[in-house]
DOPAPA-171623 format. One line per field, with one value per residue (C-alpha): z, x, y; residue in three letters. Coordinates in Angstrom, 3 decimals. Example, Ala and Ser with C-alpha at 12.3 -4.5 7.8 and 13.67 -1.06 7.14 Angstrom:
<sites>
pz = 7.800,7.140 $
px = 12.300,13.670 $
py = -4.500,-1.060 $
mimi = ALA,SER $
</sites>
This chain:
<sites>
pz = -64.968,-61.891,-58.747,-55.725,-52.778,-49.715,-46.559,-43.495,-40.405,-37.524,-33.666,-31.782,-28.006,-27.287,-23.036,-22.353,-19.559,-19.393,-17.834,-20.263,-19.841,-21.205,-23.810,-25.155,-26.293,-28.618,-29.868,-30.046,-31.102,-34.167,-32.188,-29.978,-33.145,-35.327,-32.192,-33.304,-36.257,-39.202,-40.233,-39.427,-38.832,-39.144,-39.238,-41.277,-40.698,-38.701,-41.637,-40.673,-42.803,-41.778,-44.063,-44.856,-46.363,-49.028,-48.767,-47.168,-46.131,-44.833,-42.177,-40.291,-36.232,-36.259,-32.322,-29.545,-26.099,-23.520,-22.170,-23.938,-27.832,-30.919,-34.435,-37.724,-40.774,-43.923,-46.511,-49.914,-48.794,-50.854,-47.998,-44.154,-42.955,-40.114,-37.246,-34.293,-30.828,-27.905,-24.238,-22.175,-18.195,-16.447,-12.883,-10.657,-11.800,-12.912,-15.920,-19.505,-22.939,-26.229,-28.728,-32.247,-35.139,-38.396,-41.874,-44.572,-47.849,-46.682,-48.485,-46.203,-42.829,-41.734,-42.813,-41.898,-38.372,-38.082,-39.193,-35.860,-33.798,-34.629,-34.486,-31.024,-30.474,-31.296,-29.517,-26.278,-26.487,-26.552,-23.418,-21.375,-21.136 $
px = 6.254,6.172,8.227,6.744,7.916,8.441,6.609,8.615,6.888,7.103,5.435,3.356,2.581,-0.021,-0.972,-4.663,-6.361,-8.499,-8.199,-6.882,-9.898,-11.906,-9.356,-9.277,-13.161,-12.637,-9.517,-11.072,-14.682,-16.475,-18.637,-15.802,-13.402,-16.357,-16.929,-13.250,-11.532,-13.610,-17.481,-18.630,-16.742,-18.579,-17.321,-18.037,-16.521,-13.345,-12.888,-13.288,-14.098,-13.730,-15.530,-14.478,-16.464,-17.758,-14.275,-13.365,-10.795,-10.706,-8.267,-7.790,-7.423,-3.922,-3.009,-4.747,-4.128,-7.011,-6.514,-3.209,-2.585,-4.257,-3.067,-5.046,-3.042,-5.037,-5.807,-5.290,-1.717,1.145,3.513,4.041,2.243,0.016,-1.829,-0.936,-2.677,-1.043,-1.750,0.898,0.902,3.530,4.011,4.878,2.282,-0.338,0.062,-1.340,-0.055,-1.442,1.366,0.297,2.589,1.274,3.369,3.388,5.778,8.491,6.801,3.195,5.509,4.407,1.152,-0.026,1.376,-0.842,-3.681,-2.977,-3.066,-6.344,-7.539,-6.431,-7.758,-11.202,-10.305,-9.327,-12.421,-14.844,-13.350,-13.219,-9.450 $
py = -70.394,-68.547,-69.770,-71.159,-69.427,-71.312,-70.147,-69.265,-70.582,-67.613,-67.542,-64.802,-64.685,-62.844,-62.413,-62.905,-62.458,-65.628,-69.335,-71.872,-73.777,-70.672,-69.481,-73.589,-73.486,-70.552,-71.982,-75.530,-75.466,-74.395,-71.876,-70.562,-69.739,-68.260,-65.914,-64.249,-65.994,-66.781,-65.736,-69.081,-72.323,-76.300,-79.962,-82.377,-85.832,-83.795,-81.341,-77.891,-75.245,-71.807,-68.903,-65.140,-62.780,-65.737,-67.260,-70.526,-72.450,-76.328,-77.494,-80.446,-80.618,-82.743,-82.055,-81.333,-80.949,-80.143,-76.635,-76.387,-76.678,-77.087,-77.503,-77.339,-78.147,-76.804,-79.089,-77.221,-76.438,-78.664,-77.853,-78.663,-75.503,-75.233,-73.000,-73.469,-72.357,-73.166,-72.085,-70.858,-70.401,-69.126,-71.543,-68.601,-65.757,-67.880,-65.686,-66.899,-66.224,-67.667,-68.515,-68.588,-70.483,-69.805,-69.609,-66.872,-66.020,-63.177,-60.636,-61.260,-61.643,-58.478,-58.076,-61.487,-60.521,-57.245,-59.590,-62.343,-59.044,-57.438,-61.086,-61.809,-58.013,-59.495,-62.843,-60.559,-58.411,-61.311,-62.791,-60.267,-60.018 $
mimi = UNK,UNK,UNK,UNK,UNK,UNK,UNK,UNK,UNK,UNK,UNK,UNK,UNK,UNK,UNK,UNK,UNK,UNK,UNK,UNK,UNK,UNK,UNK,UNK,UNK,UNK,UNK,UNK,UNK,UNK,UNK,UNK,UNK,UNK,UNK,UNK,UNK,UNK,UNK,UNK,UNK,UNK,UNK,UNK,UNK,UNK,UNK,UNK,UNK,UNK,UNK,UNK,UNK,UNK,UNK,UNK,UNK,UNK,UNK,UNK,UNK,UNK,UNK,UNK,UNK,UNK,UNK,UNK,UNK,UNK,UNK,UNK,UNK,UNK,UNK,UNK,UNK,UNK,UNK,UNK,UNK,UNK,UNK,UNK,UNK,UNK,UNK,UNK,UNK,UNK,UNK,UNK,UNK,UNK,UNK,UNK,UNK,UNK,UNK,UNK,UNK,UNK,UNK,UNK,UNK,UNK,UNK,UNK,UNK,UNK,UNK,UNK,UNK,UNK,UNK,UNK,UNK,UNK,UNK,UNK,UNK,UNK,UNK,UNK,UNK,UNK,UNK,UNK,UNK $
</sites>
């Protein structure tokens, strides 16, 4: 029987150009986060399901915050892991930063980390930033 391994939970900040209004409908709404995360992304009785290349995943919005955080917790995951988008602005430059929590086994650290920043790449591009 093959071990589970436990995922470690890590943060990104990523600056972005953008007001948190704007930057809170792509993280936020099916049509804003299938602009730059996922294929396509509907809800259906608050479960959202997020496809990739004929793959999909369903999550759950747990938290949100308007114009500042929000938190889907997947629901085929055993343990307490999570995405997390949450909008930073700095109070003396006006400056904003999107912090992204996600989780991912030791070995996919890196790789899942290269993966958040072509996303936010994408995520950038569409907005203008």
């Amino acid at each position: 029987m093959k071990a589970v391994r436990k995922k470690q939970k890590f943060k990104m900040e990523f600056p972005v150009r953008s007001s948190p209004k704007i930057l809170y409908g792509f993280l936020s709404t099916p049509s804003g986060l299938a602009d730059w995360f996922a294929d396509d992304v509907t809800v259906r009785e608050g479960v959202y399901t997020f496809h990739w290349d004929g793959d999909q995943q369903q999550a759950k919005m747990t938290h949100k915050r308007e114009n500042q955080l929000v938190r889907f917790k997947w629901i085929d995951e055993s343990e307490d892991s999570f995405i997390e988008f949450e909008i930073a602005t700095d109070e003396l430059t006006s400056d904003v930063a999107l912090m992204v929590t996600d989780f991912a086994v030791d070995d996919d650290i890196e790789e899942t980390q290269r993966l958040w920043e072509s996303q936010i790449q994408n995520l950038r591009h569409i907005i203008g930033s």
